[in-house]
C-alpha positions in Angstrom: 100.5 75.1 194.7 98.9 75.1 191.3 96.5 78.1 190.6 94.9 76.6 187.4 93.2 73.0 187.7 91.3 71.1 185.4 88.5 69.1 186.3 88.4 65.9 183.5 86.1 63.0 183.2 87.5 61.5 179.6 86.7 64.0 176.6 85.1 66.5 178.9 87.0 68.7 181.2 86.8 72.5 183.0 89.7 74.1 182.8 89.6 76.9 185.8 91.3 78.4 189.1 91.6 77.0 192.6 90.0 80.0 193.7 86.7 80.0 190.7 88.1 82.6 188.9 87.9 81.9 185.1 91.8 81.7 183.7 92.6 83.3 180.3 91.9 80.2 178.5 89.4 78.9 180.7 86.5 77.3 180.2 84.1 74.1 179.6 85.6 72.2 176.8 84.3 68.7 175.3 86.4 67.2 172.5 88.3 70.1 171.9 85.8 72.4 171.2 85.0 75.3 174.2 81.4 75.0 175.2 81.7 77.5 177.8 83.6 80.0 178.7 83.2 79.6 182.3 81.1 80.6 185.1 81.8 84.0 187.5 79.7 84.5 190.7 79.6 87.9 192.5 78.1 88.7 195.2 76.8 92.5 195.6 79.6 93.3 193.2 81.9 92.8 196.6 85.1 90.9 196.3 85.6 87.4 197.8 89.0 85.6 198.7 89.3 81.7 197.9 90.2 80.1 202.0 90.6 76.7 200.9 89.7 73.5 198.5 89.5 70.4 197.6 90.1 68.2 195.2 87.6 65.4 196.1 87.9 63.8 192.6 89.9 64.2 188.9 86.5 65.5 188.1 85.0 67.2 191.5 86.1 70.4 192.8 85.4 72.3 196.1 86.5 75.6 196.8 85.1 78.1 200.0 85.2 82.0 199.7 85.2 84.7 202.4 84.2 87.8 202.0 86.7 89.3 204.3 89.4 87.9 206.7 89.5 87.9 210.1 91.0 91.0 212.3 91.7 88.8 215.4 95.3 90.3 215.4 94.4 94.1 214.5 94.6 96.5 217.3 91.9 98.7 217.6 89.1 100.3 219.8 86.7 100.2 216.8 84.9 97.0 218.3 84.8 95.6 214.6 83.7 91.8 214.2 86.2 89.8 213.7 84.5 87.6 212.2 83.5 87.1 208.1 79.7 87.7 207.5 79.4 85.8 204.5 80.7 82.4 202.8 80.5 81.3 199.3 81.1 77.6 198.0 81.2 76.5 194.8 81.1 73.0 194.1 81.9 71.8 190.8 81.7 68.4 188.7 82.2 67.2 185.4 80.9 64.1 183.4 81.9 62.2 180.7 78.8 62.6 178.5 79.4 66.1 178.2 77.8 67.7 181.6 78.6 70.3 183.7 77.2 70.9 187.3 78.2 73.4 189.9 76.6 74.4 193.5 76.7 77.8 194.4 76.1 78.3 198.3 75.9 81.4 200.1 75.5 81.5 204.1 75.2 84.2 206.3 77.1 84.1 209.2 76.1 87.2 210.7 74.2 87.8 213.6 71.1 90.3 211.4 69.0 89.1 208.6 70.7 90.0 205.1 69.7 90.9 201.3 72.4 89.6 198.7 72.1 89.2 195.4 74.1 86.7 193.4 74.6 87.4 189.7 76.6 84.9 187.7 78.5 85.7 183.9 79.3 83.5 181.3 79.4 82.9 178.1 79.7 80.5 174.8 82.3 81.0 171.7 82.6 77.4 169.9 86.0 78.0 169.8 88.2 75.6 168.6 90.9 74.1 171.2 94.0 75.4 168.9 92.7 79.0 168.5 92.1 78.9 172.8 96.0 78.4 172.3 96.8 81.3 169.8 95.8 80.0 166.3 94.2 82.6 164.7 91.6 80.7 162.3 89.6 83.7 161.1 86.5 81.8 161.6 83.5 84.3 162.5 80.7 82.4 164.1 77.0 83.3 164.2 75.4 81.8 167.7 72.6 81.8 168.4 70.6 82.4 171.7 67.3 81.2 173.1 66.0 82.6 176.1 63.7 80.8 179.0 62.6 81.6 182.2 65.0 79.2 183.6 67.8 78.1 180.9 69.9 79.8 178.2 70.5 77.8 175.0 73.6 78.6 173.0 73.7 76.6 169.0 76.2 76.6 167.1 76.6 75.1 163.6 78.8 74.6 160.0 79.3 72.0 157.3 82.8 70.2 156.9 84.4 70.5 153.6 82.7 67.1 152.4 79.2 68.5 153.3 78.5 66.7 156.6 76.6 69.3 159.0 77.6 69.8 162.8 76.1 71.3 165.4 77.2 72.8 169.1 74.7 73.2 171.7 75.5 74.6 175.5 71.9 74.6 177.6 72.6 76.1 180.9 69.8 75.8 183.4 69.7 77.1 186.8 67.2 75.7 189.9 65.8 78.2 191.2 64.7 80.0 188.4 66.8 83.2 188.0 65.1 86.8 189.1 66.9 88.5 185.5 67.9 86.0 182.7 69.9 87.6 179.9 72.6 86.8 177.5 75.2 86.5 179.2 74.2 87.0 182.9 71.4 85.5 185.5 70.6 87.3 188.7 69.4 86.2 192.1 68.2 87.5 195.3 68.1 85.7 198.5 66.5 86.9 202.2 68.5 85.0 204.5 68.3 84.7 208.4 71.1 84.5 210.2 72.9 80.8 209.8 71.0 80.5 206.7 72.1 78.9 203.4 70.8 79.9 200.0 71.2 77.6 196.9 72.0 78.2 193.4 72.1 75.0 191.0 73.6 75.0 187.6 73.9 72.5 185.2 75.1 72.8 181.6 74.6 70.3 178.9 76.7 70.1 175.7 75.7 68.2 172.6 77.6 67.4 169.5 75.2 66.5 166.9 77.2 65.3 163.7 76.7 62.2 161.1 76.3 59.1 163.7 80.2 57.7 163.3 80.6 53.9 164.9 83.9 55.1 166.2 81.4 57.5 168.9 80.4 54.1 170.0 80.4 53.2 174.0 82.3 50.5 176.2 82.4 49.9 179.3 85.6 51.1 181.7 87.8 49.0 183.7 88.8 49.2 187.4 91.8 51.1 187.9 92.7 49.2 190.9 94.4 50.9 194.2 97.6 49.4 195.6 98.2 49.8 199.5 101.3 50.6 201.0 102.4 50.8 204.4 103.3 54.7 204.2 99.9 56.8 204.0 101.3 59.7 201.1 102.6 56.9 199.4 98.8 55.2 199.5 97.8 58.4 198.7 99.6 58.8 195.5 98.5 55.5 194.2 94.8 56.4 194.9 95.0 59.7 193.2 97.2 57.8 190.2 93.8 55.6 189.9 91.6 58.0 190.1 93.5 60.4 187.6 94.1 57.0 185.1 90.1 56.2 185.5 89.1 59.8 184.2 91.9 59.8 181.9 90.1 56.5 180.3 87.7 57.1 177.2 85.4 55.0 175.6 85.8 54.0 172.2 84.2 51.2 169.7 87.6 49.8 169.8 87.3 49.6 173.9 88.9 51.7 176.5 91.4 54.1 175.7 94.1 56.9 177.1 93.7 60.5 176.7 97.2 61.6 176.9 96.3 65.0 179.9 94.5 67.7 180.6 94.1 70.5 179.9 95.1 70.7 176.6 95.8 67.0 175.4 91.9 65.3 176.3 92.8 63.3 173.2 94.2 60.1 172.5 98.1 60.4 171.5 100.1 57.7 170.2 103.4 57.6 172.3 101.9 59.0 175.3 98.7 56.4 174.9 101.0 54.0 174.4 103.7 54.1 177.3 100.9 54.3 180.0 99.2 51.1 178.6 102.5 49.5 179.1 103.0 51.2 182.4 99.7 49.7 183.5 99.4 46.2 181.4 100.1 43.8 184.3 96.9 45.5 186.3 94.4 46.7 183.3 95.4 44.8 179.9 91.9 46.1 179.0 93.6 49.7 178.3 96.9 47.9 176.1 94.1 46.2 174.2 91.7 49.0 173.7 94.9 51.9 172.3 96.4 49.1 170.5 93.3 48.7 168.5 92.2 52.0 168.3 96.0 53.6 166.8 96.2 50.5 164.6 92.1 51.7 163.0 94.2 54.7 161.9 97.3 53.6 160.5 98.1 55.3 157.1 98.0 54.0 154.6 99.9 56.4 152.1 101.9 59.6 152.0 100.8 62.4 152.8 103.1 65.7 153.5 100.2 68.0 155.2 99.6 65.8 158.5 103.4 63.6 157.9 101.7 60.5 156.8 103.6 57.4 155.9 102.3 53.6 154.8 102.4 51.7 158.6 102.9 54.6 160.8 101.4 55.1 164.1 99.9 58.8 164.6 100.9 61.5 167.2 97.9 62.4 168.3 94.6 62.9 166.4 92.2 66.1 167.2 88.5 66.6 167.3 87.4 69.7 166.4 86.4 72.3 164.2 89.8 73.4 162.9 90.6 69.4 162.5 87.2 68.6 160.9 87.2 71.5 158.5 91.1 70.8 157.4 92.6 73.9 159.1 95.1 71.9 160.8 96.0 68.3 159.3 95.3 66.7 163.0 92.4 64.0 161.7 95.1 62.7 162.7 98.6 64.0 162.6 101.3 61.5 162.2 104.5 63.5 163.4 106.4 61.4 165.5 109.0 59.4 165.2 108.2 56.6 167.7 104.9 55.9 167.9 105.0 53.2 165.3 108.1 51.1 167.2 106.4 51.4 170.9 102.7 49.7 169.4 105.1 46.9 167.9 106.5 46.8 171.3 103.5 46.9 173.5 101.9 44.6 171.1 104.3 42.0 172.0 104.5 43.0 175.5 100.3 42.5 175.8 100.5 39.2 174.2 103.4 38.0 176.5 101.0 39.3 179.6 97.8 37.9 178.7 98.6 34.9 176.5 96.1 36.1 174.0 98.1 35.2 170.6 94.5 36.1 168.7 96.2 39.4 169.1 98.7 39.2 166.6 96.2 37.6 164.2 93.9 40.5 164.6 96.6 42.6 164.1 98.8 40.8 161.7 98.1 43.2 158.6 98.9 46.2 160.9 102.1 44.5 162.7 103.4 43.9 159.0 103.2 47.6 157.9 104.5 49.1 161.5 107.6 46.7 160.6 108.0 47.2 157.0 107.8 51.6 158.2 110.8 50.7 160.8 112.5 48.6 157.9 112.3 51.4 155.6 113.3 54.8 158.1 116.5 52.4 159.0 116.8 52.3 155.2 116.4 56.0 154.4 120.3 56.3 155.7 122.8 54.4 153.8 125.7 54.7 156.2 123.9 53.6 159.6 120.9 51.7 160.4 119.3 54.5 162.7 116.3 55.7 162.9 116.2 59.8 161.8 113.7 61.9 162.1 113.3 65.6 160.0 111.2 68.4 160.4 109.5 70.3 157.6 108.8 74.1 156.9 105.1 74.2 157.6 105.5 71.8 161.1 104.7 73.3 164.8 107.0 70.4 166.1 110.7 70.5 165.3 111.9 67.9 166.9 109.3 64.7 166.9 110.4 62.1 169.8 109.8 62.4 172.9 111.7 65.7 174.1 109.6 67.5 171.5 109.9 71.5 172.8 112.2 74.3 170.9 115.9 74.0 171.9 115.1 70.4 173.9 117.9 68.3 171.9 121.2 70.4 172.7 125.5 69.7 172.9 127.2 70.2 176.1 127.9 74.0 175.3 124.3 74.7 174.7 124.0 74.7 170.9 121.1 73.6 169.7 121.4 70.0 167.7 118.6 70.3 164.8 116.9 67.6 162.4 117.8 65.4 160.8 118.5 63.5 164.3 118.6 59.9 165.7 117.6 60.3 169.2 119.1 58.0 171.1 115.8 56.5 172.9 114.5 56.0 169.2 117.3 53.5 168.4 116.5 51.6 171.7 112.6 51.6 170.7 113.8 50.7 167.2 115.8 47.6 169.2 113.3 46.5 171.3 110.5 46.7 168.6 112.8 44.7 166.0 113.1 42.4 169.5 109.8 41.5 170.0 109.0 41.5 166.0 111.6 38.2 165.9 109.5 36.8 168.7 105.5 37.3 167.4 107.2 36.1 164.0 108.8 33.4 165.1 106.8 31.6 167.6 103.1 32.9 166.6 103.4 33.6 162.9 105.4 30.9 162.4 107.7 32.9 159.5 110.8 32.1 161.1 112.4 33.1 157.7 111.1 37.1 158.4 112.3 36.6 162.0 116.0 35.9 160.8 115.8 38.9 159.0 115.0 41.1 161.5 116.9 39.5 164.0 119.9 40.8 162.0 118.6 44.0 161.4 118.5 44.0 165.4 122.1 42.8 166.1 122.9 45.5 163.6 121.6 48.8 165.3 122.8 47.4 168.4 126.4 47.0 167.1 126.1 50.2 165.7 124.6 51.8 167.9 126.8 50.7 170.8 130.0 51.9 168.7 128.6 55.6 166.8 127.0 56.7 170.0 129.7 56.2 172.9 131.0 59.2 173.8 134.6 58.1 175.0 135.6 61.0 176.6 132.3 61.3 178.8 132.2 58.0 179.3 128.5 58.3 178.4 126.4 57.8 175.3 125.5 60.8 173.1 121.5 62.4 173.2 121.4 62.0 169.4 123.6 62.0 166.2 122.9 64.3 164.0 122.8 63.3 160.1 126.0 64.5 159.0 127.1 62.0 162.0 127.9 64.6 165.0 127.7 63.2 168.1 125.0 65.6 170.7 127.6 65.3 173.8 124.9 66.4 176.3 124.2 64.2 179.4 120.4 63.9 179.1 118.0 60.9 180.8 117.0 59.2 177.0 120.2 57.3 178.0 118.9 55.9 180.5 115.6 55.0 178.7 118.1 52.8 176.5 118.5 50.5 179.6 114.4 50.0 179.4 114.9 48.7 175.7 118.1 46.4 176.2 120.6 48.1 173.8 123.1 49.2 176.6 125.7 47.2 176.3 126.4 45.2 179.9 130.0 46.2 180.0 128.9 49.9 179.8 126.0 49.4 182.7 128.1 49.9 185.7 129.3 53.4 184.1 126.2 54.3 182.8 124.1 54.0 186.0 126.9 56.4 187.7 126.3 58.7 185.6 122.8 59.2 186.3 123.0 59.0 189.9 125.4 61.7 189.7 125.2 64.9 191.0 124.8 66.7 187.6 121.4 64.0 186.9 120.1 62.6 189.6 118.3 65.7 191.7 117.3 63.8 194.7 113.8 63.8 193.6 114.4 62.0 189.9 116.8 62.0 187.1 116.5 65.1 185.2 116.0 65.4 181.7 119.5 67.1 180.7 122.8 67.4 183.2 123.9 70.5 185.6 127.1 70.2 183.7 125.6 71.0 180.2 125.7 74.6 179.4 122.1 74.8 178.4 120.6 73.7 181.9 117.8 75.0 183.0 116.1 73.8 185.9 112.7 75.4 184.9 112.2 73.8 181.2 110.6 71.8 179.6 113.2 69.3 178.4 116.4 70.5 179.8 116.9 70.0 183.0 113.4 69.0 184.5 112.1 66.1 186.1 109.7 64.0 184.2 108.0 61.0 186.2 107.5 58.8 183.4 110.7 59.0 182.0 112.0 57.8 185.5 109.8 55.2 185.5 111.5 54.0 182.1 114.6 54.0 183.8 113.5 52.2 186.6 112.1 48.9 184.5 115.8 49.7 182.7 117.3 49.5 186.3 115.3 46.7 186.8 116.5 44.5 183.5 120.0 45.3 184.2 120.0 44.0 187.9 120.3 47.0 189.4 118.1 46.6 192.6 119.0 49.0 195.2 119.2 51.9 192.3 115.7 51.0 191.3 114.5 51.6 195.0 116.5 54.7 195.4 114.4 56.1 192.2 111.7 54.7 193.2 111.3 56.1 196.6 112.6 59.7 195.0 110.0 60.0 192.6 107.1 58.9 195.2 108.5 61.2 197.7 108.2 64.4 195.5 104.9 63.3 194.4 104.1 63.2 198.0 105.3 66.9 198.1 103.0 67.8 195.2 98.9 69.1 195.5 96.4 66.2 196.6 99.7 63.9 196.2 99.5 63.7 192.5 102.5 63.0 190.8 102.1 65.3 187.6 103.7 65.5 184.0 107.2 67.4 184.9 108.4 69.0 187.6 111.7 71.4 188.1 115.3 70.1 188.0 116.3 71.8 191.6 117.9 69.3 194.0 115.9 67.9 197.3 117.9 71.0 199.0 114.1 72.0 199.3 110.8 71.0 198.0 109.9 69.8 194.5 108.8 72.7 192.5 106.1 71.9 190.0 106.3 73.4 186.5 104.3 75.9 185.5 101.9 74.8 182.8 102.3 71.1 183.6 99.7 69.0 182.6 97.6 67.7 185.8 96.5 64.9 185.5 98.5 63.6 183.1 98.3 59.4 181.6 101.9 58.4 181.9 102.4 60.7 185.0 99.1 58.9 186.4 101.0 55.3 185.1 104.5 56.4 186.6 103.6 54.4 190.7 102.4 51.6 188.6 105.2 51.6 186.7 107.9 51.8 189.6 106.2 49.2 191.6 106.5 46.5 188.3 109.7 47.6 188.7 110.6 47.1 192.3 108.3 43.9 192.1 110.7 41.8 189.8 107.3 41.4 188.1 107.5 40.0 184.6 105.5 38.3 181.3 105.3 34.3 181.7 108.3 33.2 179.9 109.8 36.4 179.5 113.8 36.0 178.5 114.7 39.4 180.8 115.8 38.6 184.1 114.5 40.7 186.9 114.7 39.7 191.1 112.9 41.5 193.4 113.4 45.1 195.1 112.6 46.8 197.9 114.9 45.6 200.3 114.2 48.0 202.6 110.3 47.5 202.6 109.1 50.7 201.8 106.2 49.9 200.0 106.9 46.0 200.5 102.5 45.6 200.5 102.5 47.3 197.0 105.0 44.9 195.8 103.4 41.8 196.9 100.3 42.8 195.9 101.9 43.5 192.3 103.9 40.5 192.0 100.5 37.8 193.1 98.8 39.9 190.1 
C-alpha cells in the first residue's frame, strides 16, 4: 500500500501520508507553487497510530487515529482496558479554486470526563515546485504574517523580469476560534464527556494575484462517464479511472484540459495530455478538443536553445511558477520532446474522424502546416534515413526525450547504455501514423491533394525503411532504437509493440512479433513490461526497464486490436484490469513493478497516483476489446471479449 497520497482537484493538490503525517516534500501546492507546508495535529504531545482510511474521492481523504491499540491478547493481571480512550479523524478535501479544508475530530471513548488539548503546526514557504524537488534557486523570501483571533494570513510577493508584480496569499482560518494563535501553531482545549466529540474546522485559501491573463479563463467540465461491467473490481477500476480523469481535468480559455499526474506533474504536458485524449475521445471529445487547442496556443514559433524550441513544435510540458515566471528554468514552456508534435497531428486527425467536426482542421490549419513542415524537417536533419532523432544538450535535465525519458532507460541487450542521437523506435511509428493521417486531413479536407502525395511518400519511405534498418534478424524482433552512427539497440523492450498501435509493423512480422511479447521474458502475467528478463539491464523495480506501465499496454492493445489479434487483446486486457484490481482503492496507477503474477502486483515507489494516461488506460482497453472505431475509418478491427468478461463495458462502448 502506498504511504504518500495526493489529494488533486485540477491545479490544486495536497501532497501527504495515509496516516496525516506531512512527507518530506509535503504540502498544499496550487500551480506549482507550495502554499502550505502542511498541517500536523497532536494531541497532549502523545503519539497516535493511523487504523485505517479512505479514499472517498481523487480529492477527499479520511483517515482514523488511535491513541493506543488494543491488549485483548496480552496476558496480565494488571486489569488494564483494553480498549483505546481516544480517536482522532482527520478529514481532508481539496478544491479546484485553490481551497483547502480539513476536519479535525477528537472523541473520547473512555468511561471519565477528559481535558485534551489539540495544537496543530504548519507553515508557509512559497516555494517553487522544482526547488520542493532539489533545485537550489537561491531565492530568499520575505513573508509576511498577519495575525487574528481566528486566521493566520501568510503574503508573499515579487516582480517577473518584465516588471509584472505577483503575489501569494495562504489565509488559514480555524472554527472555533483557537485558545493560542501564533506563527506557526494554534492551540485548543476541549472538556469532553464521555462518548463526546470535539470539532476543529480548518480551511485554507490560496490566492494568486498576477496581471489578469485570458488564458486563467474558466470552462465548464465534461462528464467522465462510468462504464459497468459484470465483475465488481473491475466496476470499480472504471469508477476510480473517472473519478481520477475528472480531477485530472483543468479549465482553460481554450476548454477542458489534462494535467499529466500528481504529485509532481499538475500541469498540462504535451505527450502525456495528448495520449489520454486519445485514450478517451470516443467518450469525452470535449478533452481531444480542449488539449488540441491549448498545445497548438503555444506552438513555437522560432529557435530557441534555452527551453529546445523549434518553428511547429508541440511542448513537453509548460510550468507555472516562480522559477518558470522569473526565467530560472526555461519551462514557460519547455519544448524537449521528441513526439509531442507527431501525436497532436495524430489526434487531430483521430478527433475529426470521431466527431465529424472538419472546422477543426480549418481552425487549426496554420498550426497542422508547421507540426508537418517540423516532422518534414527532423526526417531531413539525417541524410542517410528518414528517421526521426532526437539529441540531448549539455544544460538538459532530460537525456533522452520520448517516452522512456529516465537515466539508463534506452539500453542493448548486455546492458550498455544506448545515448543520443537516437531514433526510438515508437517515434518512427508516431512519425508513420502522423504522416498517415496528414495524407488524409490534406487530401479529403484541405483539398491539396498535391501536399498529400508528398507526404504519402515520405510515409511509404520510413515504413520501408524502417521495416528493413530496424529488424533485428537474429532476435527475430525489432530493435528499441538506432543510434546515429546506425547501431541497432538489440534490447527487447514494449515501444515495439507500440509500433503495432501506429501501423508500421509489417503484417508478415505480426505473428512473430506478438510472440515475442507474450513471452516469458515480456509479458509478466500482469502487462508487458517495459524491457525483457532476457536483457542484461532488467530490473524489475525501474522506471523504464523492466516495469509495467498501463498506458503503454493500452497502446498495444488498440495495436493488438488493428492487427486482428483478438484473443491477445483480451488476455492484456484482463491482465492489466486484474493488477489494477490488486492496487489501493482499485486504481490502476502510472507504473507498476516487472515481477510475474507468481504474487501480487507491486506498485512502484514514487509512482504518480492518479495519473491521466494511467486514469485513460480501462477506457483505452475497452475501445480496444470493443472493435470500436472512427466512421469510415480504413483500420479494420472485430470485436473482443469472447469470453465476456466485461461483455456490458463493451456494449456500452461500442453503442457510444
Amino acid at each position: 500500500m502506498p504511504t504518500n497520497i495526493s489529494l488533486i482537484d485540477g491545479y490544486t493538490l495536497l501532497h501527504t501520508t495515509r496516516s496525516g503525517v506531512r512527507p518530506t516534500h509535503g504540502g498544499l501546492y496550487r500551480r506549482d507553487t507550495r502554499f502550505l507546508t502542511g498541517i500536523d495535529v497532536t494531541i497532549d504531545n502523545n503519539s497516535f497510530s493511523a487504523i485505517g482510511d479512505d479514499l472517498l474521492a481523487p480529492n477527499h481523504h479520511l483517515v482514523r487515529l488511535a491513541d493506543g491499540f488494543s491488549t485483548v491478547n496480552e496476558i496480565s493481571d494488571s486489569g488494564e482496558d483494553k480498549r483505546t480512550s481516544v480517536i482522532l479523524e482527520r478529514d481532508r478535501r481539496v478544491a479546484r479554486d485553490g481551497r483547502f479544508s480539513e476536519v479535525i475530530s477528537i472523541t473520547n471513548h473512555s468511561s471519565n470526563p477528559v481535558s485534551k488539548y489539540i495544537s496543530l503546526e504548519f507553515d508557509a514557504d512559497f516555494a517553487d515546485l522544482f526547488e520542493v524537488r532539489g533545485v537550489n534557486a537561491g531565492i530568499d523570501r520575505d513573508i509576511e504574517t498577519t495575525l487574528k483571533s481566528d486566521c493566520i494570513t501568510y503574503a508573499y510577493d515579487y516582480e517577473t523580469p518584465s516588471g509584472t508584480p505577483v503575489q501569494y496569499e495562504t489565509t488559514i482560518s480555524f472554527d472555533p476560534v483557537p485558545d493560542e494563535l501564533a506563527r506557526g501553531r494554534v492551540d485548543f482545549q476541549f472538556d469532553l464527556l464521555e462518548q463526546e466529540t470535539g470539532t476543529v474546522r480548518v480551511n485554507v485559501k490560496t490566492s494568486i494575484d498576477t496581471t489578469p491573463s485570458s488564458r486563467l479563463a474558466t470552462t465548464s467540465l465534461p462528464d467522465i462517464p462510468i462504464i459497468e461491467t459484470e465483475t465488481k473490481t473491475y466496476s470499480e477500476t472504471f469508477e476510480q479511472a473517472a473519478a481520477d480523469l475528472e480531477a485530472l481535468t483543468a479549465h482553460s480559455s481554450h476548454g477542458p484540459v489534462l494535467l499529466a499526474g500528481a504529485p509532481w506533474f499538475a500541469t498540462v504536458f504535451g505527450r502525456d495530455s495528448l495520449l489520454t485524449a486519445f485514450q478517451v475521445l470516443p467518450v469525452v471529445p470535449e478533452l481531444a478538443v480542449g488539449t488540441l487547442s491549448y498545445l497548438a496556443d503555444y506552438q513555437a514559433t522560432s529557435y530557441d536553445p534555452a527551453p529546445r524550441a523549434e518553428p511547429g513544435k508541440i511542448f513537453h510540458e509548460i510550468r507555472h511558477g516562480e522559477l518558470a515566471r522569473r526565467g530560472e528554468i526555461k519551462y514557460d514552456p519547455f519544448y524537449g520532446t521528441i513526439d509531442a508534435t507527431v501525436l497532436w497531428i495524430i489526434l487531430l486527425d483521430e478527433t475529426v474522424r470521431w466527431t465529424g467536426d472538419e472546422t477543426l482542421v480549418e481552425q487549426f490549419a496554420s498550426n497542422l502546416d508547421a507540426a508537418l513542415e517540423w516532422v518534414t524537417n527532423a526526417m531531413d536533419a539525417v541524410a542517410d534515413d528518414p528517421f526521426v532523432y532526437y539529441d540531448t544538450t549539455d544544460d538538459s535535465r532530460l537525456v533522452h526525450t520520448a517516452w522512456k525519458d529516465s537515466d539508463m532507460s534506452v539500453q542493448y541487450a548486455d546492458g550498455t547504455e544506448a545515448t543520443p542521437p537516437l531514433a526510438s523506435a515508437e517515434v518512427q511509428g508516431y512519425t508513420y501514423d502522423a504522416l498517415t493521417r496528414g495524407v488524409h486531413l490534406l487530401s479529403t479536407v484541405l483539398d491539396e491533394p498535391n501536399r498529400a502525395d508528398a507526404l504519402k511518400s515520405r510515409a511509404n519511405q520510413i515504413y520501408k525503411q524502417f521495416n528493413r534498418k530496424f529488424w533485428l534478424p537474429g532476435r527475430s524482433y525489432y530493435a528499441a532504437a538506432l543510434t546515429g552512427d546506425g547501431q541497432r539497440v538489440d534490447a527487447y523492450t514494449s515501444n515495439v509493440g507500440q509500433c503495432l498501435w501506429s501501423g508500421i509493423i509489417d503484417p508478415g512480422r505480426t505473428d512473430t512479433i506478438v510472440d515475442q511479447l507474450f513471452s516469458d521474458k515480456l509479458y509478466s502475467g500482469w502487462g508487458i513490461r517495459s524491457m525483457s528478463t532476457a536483457d542484461d539491464g532488467y530490473s524489475p523495480v525501474s522506471y523504464h526497464i523492466g516495469s509495467v506501465w498501463p498506458h503503454d499496454n493500452s497502446l498495444i492493445a488498440l495495436g493488438l486490436a488493428r492487427y486482428g489479434y483478438d484473443d491477445r487483446v483480451e488476455q492484456l486486457s484482463k491482465s492489466i484490469l486484474d493488477a489494477a484490481s490488486n492496487h489501493t482503492d482499485n486504481r490502476i496507477p502510472e507504473v507498476f513493478c516487472g515481477f510475474s503474477d507468481q504474487t501480487k502486483p507491486i506498485g512502484y515507489p514514487e509512482s504518480c497516483e492518479p495519473q491521466a494516461w494511467g486514469a485513460g488506460t480501462p477506457y483505452a482497453l475497452v475501445r480496444a476489446l470493443s472493435g470500436v472505431k472512427p466512421p469510415g475509418s480504413d483500420v479494420s478491427q472485430n470485436p473482443s471479449d469472447e469470453s465476456g468478461f466485461i461483455s456490458a463495458a463493451v456494449e456500452w462502448f461500442a453503442a457510444q
